[in-house]
CHARMM internal coordinates of N, CA and C (Angstrom, degrees):
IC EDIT
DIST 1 N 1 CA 1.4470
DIST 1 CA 1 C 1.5205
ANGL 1 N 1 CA 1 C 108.71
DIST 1 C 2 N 1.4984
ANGL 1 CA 1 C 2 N 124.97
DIHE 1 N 1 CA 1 C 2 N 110.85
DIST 2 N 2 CA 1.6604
ANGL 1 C 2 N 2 CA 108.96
DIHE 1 CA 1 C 2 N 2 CA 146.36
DIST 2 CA 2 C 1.5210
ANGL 2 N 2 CA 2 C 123.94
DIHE 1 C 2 N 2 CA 2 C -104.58
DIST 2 C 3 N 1.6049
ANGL 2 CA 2 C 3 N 99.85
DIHE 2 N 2 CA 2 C 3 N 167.06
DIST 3 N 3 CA 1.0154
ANGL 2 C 3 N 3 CA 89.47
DIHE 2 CA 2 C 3 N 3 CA -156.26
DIST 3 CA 3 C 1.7744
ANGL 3 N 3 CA 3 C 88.20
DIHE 2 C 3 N 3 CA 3 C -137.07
DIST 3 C 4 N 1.3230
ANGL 3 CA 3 C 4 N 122.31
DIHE 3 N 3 CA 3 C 4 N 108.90
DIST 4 N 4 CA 1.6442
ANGL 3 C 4 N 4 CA 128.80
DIHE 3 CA 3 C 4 N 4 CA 174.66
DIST 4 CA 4 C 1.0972
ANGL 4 N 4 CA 4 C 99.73
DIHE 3 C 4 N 4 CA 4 C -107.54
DIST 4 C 5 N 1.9183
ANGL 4 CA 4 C 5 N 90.13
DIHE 4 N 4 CA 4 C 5 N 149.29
DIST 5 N 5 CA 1.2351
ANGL 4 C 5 N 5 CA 111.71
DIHE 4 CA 4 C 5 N 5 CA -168.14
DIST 5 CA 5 C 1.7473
ANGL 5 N 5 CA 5 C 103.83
DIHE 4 C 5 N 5 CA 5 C -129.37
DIST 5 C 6 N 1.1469
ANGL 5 CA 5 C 6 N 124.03
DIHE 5 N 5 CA 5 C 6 N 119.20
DIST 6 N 6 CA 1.8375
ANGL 5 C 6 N 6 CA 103.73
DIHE 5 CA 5 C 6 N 6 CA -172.08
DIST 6 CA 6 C 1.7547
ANGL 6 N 6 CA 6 C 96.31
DIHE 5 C 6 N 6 CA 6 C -114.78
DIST 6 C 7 N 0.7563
ANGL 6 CA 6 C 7 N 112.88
DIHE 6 N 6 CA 6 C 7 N 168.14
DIST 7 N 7 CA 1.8007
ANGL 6 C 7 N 7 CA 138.06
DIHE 6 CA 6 C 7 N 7 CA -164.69
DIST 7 CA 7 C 1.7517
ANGL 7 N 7 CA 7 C 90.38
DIHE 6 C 7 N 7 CA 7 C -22.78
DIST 7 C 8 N 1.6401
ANGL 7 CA 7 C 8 N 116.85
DIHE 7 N 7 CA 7 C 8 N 87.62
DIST 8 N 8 CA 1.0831
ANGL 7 C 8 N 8 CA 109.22
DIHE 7 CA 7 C 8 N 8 CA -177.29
DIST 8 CA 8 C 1.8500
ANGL 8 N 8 CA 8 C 96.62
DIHE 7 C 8 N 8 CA 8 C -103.78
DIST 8 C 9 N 1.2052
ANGL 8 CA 8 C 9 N 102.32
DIHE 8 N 8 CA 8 C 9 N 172.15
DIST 9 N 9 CA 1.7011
ANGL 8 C 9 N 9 CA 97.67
DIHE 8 CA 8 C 9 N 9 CA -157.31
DIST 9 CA 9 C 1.8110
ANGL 9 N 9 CA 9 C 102.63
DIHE 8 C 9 N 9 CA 9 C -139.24
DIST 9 C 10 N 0.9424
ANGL 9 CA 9 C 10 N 130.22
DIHE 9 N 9 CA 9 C 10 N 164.47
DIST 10 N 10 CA 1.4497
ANGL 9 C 10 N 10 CA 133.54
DIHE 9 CA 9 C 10 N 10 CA -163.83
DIST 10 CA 10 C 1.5205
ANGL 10 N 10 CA 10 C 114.94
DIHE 9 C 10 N 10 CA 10 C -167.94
DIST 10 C 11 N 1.2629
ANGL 10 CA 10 C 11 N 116.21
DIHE 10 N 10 CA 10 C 11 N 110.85
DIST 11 N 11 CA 1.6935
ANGL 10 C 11 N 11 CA 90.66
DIHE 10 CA 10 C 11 N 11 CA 171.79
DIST 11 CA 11 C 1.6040
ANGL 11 N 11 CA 11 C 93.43
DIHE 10 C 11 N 11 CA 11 C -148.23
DIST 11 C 12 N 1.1220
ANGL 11 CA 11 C 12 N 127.34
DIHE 11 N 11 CA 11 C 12 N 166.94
DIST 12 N 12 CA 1.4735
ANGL 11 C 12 N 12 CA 131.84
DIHE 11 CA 11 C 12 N 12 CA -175.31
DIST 12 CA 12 C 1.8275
ANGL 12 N 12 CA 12 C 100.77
DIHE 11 C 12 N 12 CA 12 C -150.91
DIST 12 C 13 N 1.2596
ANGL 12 CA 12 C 13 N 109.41
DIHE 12 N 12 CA 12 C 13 N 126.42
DIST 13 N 13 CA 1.5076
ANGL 12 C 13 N 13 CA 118.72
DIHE 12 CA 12 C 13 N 13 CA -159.80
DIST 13 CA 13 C 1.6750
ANGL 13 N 13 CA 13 C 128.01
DIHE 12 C 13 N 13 CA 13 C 28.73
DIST 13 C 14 N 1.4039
ANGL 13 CA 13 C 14 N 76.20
DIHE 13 N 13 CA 13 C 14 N 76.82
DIST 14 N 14 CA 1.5120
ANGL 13 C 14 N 14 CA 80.35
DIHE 13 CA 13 C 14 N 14 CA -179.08
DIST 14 CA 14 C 1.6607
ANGL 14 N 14 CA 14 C 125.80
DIHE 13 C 14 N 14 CA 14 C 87.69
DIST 14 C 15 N 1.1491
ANGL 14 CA 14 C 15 N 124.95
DIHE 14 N 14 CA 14 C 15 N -35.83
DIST 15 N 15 CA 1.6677
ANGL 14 C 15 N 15 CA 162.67
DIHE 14 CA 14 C 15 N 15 CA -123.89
DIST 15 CA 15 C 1.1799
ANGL 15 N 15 CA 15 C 89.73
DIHE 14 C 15 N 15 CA 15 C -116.60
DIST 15 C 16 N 1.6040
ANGL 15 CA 15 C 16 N 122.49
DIHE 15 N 15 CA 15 C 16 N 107.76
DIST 16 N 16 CA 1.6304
ANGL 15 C 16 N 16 CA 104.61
DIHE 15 CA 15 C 16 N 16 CA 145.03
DIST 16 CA 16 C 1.3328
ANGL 16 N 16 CA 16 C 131.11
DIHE 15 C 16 N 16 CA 16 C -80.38
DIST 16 C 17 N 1.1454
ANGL 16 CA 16 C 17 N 117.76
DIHE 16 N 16 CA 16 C 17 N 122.48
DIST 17 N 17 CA 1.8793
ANGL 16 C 17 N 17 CA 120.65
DIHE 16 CA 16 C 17 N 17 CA 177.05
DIST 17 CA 17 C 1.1625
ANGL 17 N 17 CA 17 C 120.40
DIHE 16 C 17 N 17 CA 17 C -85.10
DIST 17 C 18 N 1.6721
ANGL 17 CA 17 C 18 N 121.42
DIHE 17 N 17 CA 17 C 18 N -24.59
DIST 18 N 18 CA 1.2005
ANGL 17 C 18 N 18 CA 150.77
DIHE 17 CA 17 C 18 N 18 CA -178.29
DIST 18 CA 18 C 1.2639
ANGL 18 N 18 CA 18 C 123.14
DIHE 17 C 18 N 18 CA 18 C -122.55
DIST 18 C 19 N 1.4664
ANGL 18 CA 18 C 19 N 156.85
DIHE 18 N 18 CA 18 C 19 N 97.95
DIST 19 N 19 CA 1.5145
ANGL 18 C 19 N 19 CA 151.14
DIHE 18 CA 18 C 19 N 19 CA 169.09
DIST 19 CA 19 C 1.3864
ANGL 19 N 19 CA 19 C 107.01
DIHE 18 C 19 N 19 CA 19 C -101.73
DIST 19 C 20 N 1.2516
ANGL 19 CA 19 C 20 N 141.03
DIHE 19 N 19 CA 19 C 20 N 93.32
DIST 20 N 20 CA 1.3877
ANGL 19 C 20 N 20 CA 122.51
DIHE 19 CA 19 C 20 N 20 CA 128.77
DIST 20 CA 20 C 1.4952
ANGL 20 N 20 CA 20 C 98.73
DIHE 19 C 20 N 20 CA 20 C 112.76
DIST 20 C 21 N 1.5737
ANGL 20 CA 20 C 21 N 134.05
DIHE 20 N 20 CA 20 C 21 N 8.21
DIST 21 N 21 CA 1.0162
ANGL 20 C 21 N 21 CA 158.12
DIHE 20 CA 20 C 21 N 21 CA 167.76
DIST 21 CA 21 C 1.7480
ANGL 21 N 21 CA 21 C 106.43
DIHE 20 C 21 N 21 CA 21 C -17.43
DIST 21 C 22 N 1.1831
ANGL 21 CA 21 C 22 N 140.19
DIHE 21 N 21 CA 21 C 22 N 117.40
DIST 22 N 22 CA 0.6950
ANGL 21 C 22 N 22 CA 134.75
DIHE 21 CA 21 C 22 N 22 CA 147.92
DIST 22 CA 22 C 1.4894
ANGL 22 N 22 CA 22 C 143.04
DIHE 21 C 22 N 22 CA 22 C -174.11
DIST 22 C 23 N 1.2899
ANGL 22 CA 22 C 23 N 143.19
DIHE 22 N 22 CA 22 C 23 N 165.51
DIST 23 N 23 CA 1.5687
ANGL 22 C 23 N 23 CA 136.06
DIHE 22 CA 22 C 23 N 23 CA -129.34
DIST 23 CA 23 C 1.5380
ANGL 23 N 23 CA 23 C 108.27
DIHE 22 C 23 N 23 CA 23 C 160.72
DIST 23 C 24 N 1.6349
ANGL 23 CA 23 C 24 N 103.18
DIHE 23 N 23 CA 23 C 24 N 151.66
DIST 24 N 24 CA 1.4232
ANGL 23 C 24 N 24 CA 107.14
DIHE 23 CA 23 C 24 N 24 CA 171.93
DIST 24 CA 24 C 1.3212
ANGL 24 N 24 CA 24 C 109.68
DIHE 23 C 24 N 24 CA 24 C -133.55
DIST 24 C 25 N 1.2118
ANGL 24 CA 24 C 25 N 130.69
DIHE 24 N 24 CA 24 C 25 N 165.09
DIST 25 N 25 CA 1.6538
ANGL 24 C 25 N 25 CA 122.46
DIHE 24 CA 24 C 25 N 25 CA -130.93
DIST 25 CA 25 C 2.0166
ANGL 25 N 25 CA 25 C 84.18
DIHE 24 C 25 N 25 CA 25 C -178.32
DIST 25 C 26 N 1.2908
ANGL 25 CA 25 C 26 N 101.02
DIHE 25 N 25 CA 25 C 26 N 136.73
DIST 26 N 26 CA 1.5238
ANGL 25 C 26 N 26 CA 133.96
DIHE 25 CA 25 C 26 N 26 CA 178.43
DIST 26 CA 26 C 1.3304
ANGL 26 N 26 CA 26 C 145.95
DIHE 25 C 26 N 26 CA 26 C -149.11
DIST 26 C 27 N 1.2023
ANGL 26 CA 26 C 27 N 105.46
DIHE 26 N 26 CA 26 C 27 N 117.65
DIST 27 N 27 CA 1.6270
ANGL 26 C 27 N 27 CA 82.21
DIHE 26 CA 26 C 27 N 27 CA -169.61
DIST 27 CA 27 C 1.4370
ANGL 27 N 27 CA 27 C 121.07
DIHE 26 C 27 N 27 CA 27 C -81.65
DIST 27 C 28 N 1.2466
ANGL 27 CA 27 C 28 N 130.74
DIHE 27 N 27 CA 27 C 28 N 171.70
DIST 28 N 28 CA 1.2981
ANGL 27 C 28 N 28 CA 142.32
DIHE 27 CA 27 C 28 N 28 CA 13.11
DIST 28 CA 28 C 1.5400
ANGL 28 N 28 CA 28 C 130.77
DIHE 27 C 28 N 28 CA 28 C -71.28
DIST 28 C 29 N 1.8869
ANGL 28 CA 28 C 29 N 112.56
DIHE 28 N 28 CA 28 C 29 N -5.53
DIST 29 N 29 CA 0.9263
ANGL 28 C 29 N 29 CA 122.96
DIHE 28 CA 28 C 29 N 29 CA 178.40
DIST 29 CA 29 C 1.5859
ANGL 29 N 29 CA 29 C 140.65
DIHE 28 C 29 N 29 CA 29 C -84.75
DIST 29 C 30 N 1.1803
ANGL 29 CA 29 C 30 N 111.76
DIHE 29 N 29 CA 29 C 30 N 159.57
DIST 30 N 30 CA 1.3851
ANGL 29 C 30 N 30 CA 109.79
DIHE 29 CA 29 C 30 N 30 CA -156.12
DIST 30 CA 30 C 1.9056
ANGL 30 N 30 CA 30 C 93.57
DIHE 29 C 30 N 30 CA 30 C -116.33
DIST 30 C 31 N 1.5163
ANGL 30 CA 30 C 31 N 79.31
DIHE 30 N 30 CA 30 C 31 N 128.53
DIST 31 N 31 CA 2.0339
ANGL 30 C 31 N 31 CA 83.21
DIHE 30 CA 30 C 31 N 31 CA -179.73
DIST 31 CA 31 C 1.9516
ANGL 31 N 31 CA 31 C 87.61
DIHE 30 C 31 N 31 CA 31 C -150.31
DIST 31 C 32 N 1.7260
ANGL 31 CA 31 C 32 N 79.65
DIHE 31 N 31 CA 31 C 32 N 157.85
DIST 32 N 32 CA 1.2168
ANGL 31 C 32 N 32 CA 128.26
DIHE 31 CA 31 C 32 N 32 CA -148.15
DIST 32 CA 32 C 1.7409
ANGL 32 N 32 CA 32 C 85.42
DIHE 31 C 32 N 32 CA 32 C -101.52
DIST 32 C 33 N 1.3887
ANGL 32 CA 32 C 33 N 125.49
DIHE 32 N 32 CA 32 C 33 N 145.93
DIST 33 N 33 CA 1.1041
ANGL 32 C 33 N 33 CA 122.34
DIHE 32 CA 32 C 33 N 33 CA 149.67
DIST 33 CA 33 C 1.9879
ANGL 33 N 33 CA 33 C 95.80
DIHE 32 C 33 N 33 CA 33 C -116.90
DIST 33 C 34 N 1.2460
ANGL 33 CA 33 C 34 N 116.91
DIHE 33 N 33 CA 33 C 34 N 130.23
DIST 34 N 34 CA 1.2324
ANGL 33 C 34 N 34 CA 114.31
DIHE 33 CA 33 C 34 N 34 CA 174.60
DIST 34 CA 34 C 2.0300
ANGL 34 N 34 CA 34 C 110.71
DIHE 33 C 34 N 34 CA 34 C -126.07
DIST 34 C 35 N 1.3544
ANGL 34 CA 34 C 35 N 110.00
DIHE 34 N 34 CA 34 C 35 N 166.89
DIST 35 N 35 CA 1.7081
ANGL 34 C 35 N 35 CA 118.06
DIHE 34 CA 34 C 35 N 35 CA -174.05
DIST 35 CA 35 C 1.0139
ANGL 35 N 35 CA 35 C 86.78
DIHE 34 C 35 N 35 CA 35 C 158.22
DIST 35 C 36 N 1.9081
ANGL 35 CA 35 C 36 N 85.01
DIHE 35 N 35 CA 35 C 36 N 166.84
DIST 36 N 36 CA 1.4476
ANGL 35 C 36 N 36 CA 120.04
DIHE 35 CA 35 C 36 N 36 CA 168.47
DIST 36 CA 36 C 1.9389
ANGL 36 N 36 CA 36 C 116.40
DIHE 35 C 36 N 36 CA 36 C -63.82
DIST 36 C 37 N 1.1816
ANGL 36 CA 36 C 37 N 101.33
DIHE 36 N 36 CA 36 C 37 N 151.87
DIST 37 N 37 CA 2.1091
ANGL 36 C 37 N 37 CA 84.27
DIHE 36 CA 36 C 37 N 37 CA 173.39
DIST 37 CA 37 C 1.2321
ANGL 37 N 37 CA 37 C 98.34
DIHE 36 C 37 N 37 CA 37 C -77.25
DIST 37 C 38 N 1.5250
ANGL 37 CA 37 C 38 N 99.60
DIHE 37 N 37 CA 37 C 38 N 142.43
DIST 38 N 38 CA 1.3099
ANGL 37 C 38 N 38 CA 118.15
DIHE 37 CA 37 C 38 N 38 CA 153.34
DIST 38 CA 38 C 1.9680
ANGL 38 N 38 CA 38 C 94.29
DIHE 37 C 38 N 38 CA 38 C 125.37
DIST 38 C 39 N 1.4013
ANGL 38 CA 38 C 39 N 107.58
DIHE 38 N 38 CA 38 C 39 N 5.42
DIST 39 N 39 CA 1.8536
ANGL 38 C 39 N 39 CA 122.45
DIHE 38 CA 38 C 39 N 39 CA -160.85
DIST 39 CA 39 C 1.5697
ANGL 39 N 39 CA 39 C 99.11
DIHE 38 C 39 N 39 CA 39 C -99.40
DIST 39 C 40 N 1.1839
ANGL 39 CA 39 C 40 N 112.96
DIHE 39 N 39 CA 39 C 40 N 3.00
DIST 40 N 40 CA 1.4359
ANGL 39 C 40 N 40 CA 98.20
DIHE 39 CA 39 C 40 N 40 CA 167.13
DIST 40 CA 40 C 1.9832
ANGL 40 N 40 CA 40 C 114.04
DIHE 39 C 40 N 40 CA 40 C 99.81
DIST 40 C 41 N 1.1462
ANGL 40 CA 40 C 41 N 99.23
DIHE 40 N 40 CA 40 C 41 N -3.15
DIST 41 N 41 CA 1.6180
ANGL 40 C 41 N 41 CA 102.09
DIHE 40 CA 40 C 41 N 41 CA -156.86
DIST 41 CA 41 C 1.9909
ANGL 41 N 41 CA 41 C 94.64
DIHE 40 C 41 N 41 CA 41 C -65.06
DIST 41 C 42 N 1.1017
ANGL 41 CA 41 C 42 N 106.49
DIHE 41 N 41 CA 41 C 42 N -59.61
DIST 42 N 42 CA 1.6543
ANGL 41 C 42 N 42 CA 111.14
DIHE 41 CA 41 C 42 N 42 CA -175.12
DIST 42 CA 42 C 1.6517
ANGL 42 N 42 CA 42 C 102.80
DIHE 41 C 42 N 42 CA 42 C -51.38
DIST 42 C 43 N 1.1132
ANGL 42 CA 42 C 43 N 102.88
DIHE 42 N 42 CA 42 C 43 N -57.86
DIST 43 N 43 CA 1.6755
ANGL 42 C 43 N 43 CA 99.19
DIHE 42 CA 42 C 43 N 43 CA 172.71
DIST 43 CA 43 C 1.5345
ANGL 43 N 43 CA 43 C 110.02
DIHE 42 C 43 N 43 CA 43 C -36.79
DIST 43 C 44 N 1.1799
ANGL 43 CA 43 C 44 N 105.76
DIHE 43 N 43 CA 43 C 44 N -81.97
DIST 44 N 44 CA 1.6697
ANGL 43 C 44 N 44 CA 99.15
DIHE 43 CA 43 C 44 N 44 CA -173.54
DIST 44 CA 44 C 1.5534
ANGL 44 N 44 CA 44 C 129.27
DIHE 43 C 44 N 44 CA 44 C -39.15
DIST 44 C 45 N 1.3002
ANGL 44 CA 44 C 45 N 108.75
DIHE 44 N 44 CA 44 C 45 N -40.02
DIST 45 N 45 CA 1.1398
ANGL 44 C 45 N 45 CA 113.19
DIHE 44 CA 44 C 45 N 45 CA 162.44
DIST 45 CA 45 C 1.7209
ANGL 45 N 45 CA 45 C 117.56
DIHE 44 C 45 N 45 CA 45 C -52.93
DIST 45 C 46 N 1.1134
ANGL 45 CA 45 C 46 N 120.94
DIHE 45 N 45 CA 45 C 46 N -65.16
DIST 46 N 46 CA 1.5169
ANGL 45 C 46 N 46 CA 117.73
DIHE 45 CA 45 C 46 N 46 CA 173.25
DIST 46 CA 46 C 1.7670
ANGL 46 N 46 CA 46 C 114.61
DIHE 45 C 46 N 46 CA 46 C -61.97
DIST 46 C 47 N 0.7828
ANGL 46 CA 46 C 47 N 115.90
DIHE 46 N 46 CA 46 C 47 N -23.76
DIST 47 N 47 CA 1.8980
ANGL 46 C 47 N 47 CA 106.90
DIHE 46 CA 46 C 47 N 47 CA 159.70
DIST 47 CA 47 C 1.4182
ANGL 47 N 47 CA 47 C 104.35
DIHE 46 C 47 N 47 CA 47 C -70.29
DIST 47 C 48 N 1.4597
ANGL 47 CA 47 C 48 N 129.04
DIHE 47 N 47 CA 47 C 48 N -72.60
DIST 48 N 48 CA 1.2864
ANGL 47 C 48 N 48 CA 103.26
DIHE 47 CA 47 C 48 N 48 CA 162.31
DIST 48 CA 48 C 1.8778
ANGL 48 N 48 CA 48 C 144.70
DIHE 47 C 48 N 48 CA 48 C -2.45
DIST 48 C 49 N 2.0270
ANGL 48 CA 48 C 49 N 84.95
DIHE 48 N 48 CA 48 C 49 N -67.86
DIST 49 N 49 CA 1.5397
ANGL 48 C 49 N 49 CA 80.27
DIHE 48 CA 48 C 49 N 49 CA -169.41
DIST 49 CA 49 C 0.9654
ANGL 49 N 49 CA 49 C 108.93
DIHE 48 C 49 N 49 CA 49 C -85.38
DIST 49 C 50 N 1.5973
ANGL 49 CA 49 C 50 N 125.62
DIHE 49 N 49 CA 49 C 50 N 4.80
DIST 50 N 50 CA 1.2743
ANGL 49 C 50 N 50 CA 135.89
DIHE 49 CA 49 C 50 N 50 CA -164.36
DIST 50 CA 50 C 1.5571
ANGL 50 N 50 CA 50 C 135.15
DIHE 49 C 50 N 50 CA 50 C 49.74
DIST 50 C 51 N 1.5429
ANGL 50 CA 50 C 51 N 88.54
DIHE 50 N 50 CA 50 C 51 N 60.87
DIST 51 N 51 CA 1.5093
ANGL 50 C 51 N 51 CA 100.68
DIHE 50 CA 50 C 51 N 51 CA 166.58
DIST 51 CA 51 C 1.6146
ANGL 51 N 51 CA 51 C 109.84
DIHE 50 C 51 N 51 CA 51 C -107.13
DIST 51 C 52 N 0.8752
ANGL 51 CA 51 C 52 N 116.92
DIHE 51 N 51 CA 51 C 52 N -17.93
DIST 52 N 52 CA 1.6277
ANGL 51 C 52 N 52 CA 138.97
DIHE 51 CA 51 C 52 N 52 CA 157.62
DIST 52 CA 52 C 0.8268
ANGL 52 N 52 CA 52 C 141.16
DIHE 51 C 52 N 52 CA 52 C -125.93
DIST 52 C 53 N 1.5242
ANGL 52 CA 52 C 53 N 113.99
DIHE 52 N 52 CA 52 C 53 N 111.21
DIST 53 N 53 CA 1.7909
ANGL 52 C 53 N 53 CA 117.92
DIHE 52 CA 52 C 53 N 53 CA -157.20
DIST 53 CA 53 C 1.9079
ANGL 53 N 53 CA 53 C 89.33
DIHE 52 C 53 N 53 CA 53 C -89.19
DIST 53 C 54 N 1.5284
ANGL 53 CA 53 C 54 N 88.97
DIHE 53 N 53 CA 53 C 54 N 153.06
DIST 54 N 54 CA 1.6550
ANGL 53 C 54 N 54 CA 128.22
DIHE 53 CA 53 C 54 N 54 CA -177.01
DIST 54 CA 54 C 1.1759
ANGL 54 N 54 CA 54 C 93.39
DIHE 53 C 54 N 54 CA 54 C -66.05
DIST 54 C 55 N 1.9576
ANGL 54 CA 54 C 55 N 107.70
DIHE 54 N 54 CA 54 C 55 N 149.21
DIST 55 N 55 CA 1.4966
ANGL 54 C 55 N 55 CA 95.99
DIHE 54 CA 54 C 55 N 55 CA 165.81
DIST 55 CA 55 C 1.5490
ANGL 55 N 55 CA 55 C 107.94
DIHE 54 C 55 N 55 CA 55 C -125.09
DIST 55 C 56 N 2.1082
ANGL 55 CA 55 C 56 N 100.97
DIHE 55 N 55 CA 55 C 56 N 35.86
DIST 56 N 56 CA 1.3580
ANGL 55 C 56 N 56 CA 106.63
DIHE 55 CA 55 C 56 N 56 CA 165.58
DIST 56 CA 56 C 1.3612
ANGL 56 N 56 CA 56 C 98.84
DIHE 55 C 56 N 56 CA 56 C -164.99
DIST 56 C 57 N 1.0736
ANGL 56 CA 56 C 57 N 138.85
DIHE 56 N 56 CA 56 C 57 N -174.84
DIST 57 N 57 CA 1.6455
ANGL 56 C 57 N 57 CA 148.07
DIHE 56 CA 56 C 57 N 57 CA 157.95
DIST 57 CA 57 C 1.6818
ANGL 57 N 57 CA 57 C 112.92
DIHE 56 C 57 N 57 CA 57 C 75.88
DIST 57 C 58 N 1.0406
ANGL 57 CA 57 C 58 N 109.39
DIHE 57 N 57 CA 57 C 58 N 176.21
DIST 58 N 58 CA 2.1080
ANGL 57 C 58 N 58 CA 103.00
DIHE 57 CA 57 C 58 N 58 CA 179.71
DIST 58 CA 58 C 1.3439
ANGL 58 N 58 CA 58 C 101.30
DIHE 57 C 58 N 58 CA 58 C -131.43
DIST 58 C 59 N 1.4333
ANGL 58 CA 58 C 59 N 119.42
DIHE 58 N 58 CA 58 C 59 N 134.97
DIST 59 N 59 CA 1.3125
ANGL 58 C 59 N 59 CA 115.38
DIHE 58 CA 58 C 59 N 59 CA 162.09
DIST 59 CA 59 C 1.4579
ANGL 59 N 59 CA 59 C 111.79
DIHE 58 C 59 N 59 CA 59 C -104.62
DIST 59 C 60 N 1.3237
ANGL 59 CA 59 C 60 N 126.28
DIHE 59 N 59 CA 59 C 60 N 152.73
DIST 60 N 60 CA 1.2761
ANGL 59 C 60 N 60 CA 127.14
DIHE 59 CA 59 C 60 N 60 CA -154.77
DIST 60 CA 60 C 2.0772
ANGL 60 N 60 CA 60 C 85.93
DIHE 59 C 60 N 60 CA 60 C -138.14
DIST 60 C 61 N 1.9728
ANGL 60 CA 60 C 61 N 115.06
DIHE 60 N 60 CA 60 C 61 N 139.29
DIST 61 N 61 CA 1.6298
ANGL 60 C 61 N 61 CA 87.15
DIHE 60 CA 60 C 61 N 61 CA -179.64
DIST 61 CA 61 C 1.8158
ANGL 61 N 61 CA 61 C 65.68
DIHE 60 C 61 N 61 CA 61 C -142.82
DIST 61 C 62 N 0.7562
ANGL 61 CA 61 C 62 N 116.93
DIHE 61 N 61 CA 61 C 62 N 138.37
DIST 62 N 62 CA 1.9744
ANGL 61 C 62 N 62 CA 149.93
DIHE 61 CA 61 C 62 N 62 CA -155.98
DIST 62 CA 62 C 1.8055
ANGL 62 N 62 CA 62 C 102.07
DIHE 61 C 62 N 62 CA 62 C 36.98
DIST 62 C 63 N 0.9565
ANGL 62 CA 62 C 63 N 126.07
DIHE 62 N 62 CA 62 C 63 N 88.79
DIST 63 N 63 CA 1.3637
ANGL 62 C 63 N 63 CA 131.00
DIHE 62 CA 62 C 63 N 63 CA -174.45
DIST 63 CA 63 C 1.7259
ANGL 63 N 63 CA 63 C 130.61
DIHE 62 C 63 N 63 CA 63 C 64.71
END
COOR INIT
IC SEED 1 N 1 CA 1 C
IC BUILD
């Protein structure tokens, strides 16, 4: 499975939590998203799995 992510975007009142996010990701491997809180990491993950849609960028997960 890959799974790309291009300039995905996030913001909640006003606030960006997310700018421009992006990366490509494959398995069999195991990766780390790491930051400070407040950097967006949980966000991205839930646009991904789609519990929260982006309010910029496309994620694409096998083409």
């Amino acid at each position: 499975m890959i799974i790309s992510i291009n300039k995905v975007a996030k913001r909640y009142s006003g606030v960006w939590i997310l700018k421009e996010g992006s990366g490509e990701f494959s398995s069999p491997n195991v990766v780390a998203i790491i930051g400070r809180n407040g950097e967006g990491k949980s966000t991205l993950v839930k646009i991904v799995s789609g519990v929260v849609k982006a309010d910029g960028g496309s994620v694409f997960i096998d083409g």
